[in-house]
Phi, psi and omega in degrees: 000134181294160157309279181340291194289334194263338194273332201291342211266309259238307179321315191276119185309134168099008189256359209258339193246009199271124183232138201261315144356279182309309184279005170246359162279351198243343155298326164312282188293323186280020168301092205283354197258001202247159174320164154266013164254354185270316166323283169316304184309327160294306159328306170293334195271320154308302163315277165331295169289347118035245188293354157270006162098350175306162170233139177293350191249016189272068191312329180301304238238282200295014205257000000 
């Protein structure tokens, strides 16, 4: 995404406060088909990768 398009983004209510993290932990927990241990083990996996400072949204970095 260009700079133009992420300030363009930044513009719009609710974009500016948009955690992507979160919002793929609360997809998670709200999955009625996965197990709750399955749900923690992801949920952890996330986190951790994270907490290494990588972004989900970095295709180079999921690779």
């Amino acid at each position: 995404m260009s700079k133009t398009n992420a300030s363009s983004l930044s513009e719009i209510p609710g974009f500016q406060h948009f955690d992507l993290g979160e919002f793929v932990v609360r997809a998670i927990q709200n999955d009625s088909t996965l197990q709750p241990s399955t749900k923690h083990q992801y949920i952890k996996a996330i986190q951790n990768y994270l907490a290494t400072g990588e972004s989900l949204t970095d295709p180079q970095a999921l690779t």
